[in-house]
KENU-918755 format. One record per atom (N, C-alpha, C, O): atom name; x, y, z. Coordinates in Angstrom, 1 decimal. Example, Ala and Ser with C-alpha at 12.3 -4.5 7.8 and 13.67 -1.06 7.14 Angstrom:
<nodes>
N,13.2,-5.7,7.8
CA,12.3,-4.5,7.8
C,13.2,-3.3,7.8
O,14.2,-3.3,8.5
N,12.8,-2.2,7.1
CA,13.7,-1.1,7.1
C,12.9,0.0,7.9
O,13.4,1.1,8.0
</nodes>
This chain:
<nodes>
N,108.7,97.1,95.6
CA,107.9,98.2,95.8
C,107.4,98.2,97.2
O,107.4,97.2,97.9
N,107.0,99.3,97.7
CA,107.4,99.3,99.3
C,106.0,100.3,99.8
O,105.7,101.2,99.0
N,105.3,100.3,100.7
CA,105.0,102.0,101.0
C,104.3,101.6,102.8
O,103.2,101.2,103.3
N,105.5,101.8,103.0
CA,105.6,102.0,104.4
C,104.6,103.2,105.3
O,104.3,104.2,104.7
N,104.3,103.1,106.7
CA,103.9,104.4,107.2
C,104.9,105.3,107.8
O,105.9,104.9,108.3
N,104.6,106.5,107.7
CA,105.6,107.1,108.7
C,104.8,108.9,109.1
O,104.9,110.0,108.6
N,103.7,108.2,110.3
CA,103.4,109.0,111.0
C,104.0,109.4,111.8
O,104.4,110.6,111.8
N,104.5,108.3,113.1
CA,105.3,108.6,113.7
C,106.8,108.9,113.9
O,107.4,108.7,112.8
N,107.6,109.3,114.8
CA,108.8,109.1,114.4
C,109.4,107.4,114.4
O,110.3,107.0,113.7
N,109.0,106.8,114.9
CA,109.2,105.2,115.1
C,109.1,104.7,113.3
O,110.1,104.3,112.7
N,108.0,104.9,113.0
CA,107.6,104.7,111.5
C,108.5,105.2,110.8
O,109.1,104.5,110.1
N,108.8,106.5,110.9
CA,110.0,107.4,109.4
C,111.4,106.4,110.1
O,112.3,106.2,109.3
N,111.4,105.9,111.3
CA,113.1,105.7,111.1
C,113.0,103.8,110.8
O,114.1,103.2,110.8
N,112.2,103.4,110.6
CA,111.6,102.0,110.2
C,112.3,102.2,108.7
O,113.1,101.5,108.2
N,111.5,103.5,108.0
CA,111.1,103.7,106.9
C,112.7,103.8,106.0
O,112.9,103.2,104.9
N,113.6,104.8,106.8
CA,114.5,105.0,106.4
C,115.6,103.5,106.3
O,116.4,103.2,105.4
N,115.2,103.0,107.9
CA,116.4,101.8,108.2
C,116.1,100.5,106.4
O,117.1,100.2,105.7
N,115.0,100.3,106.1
CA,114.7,99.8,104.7
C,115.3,100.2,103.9
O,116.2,99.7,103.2
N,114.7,102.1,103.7
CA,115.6,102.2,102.5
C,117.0,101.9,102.4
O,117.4,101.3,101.5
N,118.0,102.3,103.5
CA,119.2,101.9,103.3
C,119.5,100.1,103.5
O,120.6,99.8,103.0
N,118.9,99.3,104.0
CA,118.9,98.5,103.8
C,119.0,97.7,102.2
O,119.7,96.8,101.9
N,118.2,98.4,101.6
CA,117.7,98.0,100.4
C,119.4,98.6,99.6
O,120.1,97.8,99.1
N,119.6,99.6,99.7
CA,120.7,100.1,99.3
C,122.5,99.1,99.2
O,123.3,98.7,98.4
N,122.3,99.2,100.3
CA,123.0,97.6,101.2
C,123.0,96.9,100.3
O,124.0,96.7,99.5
N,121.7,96.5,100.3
CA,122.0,95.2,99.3
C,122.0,95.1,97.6
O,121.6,94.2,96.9
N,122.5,96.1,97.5
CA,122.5,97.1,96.2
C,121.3,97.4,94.7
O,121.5,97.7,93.5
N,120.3,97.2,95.5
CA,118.9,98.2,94.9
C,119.0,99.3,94.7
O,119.2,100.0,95.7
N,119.0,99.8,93.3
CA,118.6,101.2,92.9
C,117.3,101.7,93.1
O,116.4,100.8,93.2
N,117.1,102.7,93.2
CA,115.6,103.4,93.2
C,115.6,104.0,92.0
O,116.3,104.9,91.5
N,114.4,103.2,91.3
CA,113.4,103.4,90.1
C,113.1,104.8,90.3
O,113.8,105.8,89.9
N,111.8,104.7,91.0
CA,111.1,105.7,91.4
C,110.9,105.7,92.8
O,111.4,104.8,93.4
N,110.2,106.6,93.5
CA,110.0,107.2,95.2
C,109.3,105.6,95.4
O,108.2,105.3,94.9
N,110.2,104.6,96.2
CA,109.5,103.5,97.0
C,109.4,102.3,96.1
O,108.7,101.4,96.3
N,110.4,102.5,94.7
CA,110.2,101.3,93.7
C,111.6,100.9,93.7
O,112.4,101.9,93.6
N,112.2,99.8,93.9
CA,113.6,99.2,94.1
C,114.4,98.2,93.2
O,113.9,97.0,93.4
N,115.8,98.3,92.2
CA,115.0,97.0,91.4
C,116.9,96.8,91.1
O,117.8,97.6,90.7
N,116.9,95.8,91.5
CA,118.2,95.2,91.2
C,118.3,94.1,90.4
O,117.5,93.2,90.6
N,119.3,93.9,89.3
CA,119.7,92.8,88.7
C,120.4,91.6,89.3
O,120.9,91.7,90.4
N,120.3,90.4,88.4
CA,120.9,89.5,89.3
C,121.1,88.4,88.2
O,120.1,88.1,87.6
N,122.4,87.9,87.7
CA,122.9,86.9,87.1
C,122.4,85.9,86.6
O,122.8,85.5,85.5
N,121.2,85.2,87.6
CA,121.0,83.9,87.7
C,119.0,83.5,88.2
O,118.7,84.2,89.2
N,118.5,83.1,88.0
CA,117.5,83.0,88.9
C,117.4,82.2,90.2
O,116.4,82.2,91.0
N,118.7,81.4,90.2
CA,118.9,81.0,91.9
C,119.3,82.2,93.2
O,119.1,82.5,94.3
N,120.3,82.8,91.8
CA,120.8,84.1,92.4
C,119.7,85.1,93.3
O,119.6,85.5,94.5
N,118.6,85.6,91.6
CA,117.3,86.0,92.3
C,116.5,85.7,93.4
O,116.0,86.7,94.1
N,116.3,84.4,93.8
CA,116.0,83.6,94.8
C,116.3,83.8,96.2
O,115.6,83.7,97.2
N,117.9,84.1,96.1
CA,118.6,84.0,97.0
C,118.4,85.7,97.7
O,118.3,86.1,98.9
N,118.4,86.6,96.4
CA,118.1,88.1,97.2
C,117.1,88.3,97.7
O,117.1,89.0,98.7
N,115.7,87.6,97.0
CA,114.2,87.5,97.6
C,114.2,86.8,98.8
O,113.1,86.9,99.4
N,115.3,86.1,99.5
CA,115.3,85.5,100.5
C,115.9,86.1,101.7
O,115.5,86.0,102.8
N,117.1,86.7,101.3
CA,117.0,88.0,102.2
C,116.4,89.0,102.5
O,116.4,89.6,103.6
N,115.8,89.4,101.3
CA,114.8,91.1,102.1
C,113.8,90.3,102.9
O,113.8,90.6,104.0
N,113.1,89.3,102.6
CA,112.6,88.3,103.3
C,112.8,88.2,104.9
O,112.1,88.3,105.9
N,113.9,87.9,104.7
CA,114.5,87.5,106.5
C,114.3,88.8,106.7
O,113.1,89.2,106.9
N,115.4,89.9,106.6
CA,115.5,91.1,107.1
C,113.8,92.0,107.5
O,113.7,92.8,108.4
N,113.2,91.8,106.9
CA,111.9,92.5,106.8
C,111.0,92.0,107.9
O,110.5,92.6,108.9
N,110.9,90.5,107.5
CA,110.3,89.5,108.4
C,110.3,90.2,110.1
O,109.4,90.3,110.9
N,111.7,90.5,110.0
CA,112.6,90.7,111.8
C,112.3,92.1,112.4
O,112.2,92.6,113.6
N,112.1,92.7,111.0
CA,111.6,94.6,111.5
C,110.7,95.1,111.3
O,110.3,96.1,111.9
N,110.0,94.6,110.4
CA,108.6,95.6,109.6
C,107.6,94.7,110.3
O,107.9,93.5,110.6
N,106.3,95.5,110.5
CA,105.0,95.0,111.0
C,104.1,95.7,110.2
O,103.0,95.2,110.0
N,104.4,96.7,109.6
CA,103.1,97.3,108.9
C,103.5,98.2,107.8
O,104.5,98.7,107.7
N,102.2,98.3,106.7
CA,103.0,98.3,106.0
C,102.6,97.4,104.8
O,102.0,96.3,104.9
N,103.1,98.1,103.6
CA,103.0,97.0,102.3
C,104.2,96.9,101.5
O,104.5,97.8,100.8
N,105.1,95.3,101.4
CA,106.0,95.9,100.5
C,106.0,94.4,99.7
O,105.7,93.3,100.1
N,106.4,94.8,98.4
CA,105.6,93.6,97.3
C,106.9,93.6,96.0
O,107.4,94.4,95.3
N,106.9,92.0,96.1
CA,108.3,91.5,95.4
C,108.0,90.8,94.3
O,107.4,89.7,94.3
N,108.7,91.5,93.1
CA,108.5,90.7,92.1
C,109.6,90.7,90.9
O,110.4,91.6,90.8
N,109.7,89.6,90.2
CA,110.7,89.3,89.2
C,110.4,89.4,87.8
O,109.3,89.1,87.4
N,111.6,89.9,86.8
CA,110.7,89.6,85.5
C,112.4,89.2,84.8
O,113.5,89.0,85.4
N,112.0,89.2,83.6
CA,113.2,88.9,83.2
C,113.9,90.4,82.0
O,113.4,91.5,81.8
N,114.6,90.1,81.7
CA,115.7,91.2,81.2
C,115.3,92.1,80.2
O,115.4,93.3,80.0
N,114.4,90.8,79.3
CA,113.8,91.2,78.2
C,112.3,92.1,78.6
O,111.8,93.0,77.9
N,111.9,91.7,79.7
CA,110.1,92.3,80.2
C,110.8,93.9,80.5
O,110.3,94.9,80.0
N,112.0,93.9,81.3
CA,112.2,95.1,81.9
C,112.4,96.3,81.2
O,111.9,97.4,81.4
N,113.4,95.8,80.0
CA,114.1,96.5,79.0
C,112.3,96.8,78.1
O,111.7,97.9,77.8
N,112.0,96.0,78.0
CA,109.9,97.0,77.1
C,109.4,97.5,78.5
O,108.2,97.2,78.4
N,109.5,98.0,79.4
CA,109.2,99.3,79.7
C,108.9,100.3,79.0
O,109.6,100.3,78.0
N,108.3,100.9,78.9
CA,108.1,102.0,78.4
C,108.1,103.4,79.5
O,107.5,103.5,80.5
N,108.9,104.2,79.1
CA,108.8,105.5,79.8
C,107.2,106.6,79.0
O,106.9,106.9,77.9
N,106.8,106.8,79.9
CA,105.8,107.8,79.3
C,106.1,109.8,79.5
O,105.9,110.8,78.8
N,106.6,109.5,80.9
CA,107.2,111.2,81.1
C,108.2,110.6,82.0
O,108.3,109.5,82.7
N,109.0,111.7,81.8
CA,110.6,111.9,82.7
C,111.5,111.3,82.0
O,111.2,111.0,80.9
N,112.7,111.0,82.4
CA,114.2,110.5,81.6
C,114.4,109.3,82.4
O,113.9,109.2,83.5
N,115.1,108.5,82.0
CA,116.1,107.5,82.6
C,117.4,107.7,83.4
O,118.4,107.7,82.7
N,117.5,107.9,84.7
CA,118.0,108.2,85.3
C,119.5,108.0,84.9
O,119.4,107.3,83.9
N,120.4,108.2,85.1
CA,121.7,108.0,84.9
C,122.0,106.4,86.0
O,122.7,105.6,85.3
N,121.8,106.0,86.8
CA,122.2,104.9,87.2
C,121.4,103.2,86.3
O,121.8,102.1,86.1
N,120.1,103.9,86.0
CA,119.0,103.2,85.0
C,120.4,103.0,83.2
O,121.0,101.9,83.0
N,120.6,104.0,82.6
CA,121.6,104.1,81.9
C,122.3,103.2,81.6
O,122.3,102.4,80.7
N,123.7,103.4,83.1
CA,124.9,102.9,82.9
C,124.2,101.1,83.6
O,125.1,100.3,83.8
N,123.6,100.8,83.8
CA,123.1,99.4,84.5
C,122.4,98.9,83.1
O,121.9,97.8,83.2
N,122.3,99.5,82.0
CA,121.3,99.4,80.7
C,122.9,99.0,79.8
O,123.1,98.0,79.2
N,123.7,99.8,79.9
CA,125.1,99.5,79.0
C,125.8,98.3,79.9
O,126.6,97.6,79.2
N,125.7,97.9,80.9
CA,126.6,96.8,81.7
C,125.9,96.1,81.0
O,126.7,95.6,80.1
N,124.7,95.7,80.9
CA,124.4,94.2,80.5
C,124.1,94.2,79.0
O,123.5,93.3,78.4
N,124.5,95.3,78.4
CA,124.6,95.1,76.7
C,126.2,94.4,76.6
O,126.6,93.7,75.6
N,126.9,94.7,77.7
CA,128.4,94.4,77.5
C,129.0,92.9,78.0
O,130.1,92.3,77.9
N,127.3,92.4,78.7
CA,127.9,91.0,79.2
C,126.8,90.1,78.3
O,126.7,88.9,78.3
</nodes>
């Protein structure tokens, strides 16, 4: 979860270089500024928390962005209260019924 500034133009292109960043390293967007990628393994996990890490570390100064893990089972009891499940939410919900 992320919520960057972007008064300036310096800030929106900060803002934007993350989001694709985040994309890169193949995070879906939840919702506006929520990012959430699966991962095999909890070393695996480890190892992605350790890159946005570096990468962030080197560009961002300001700013709030906040990382956390849960497991398959915490994610899947979600509850939706309004809106739908996105179609990439979906087919990422049937991959791992299939492994």
């Amino acid at each position: 979860m992320f919520d960057l500034p972007t008064k300036t133009k310096k800030d929106k292109k900060r803002y934007h270089w993350f989001h694709k960043e985040l994309e890169k390293e193949g995070y879906k967007m939840l919702q506006y500024s929520v990012y959430a990628k699966m991962f095999s393994s909890t070393d695996s996990a480890k190892h992605g928390k350790k890159r946005i890490k570096e990468f962030v570390k080197k560009n961002i100064k300001k700013g709030n962005i906040r990382l956390f893990m849960f497991t398959d089972k915490q994610f899947g009891a979600m509850e939706m209260i309004i809106g739908e499940v996105s179609i990439e939410e979906e087919s990422e919900r049937k991959q791992l019924l299939l492994f």
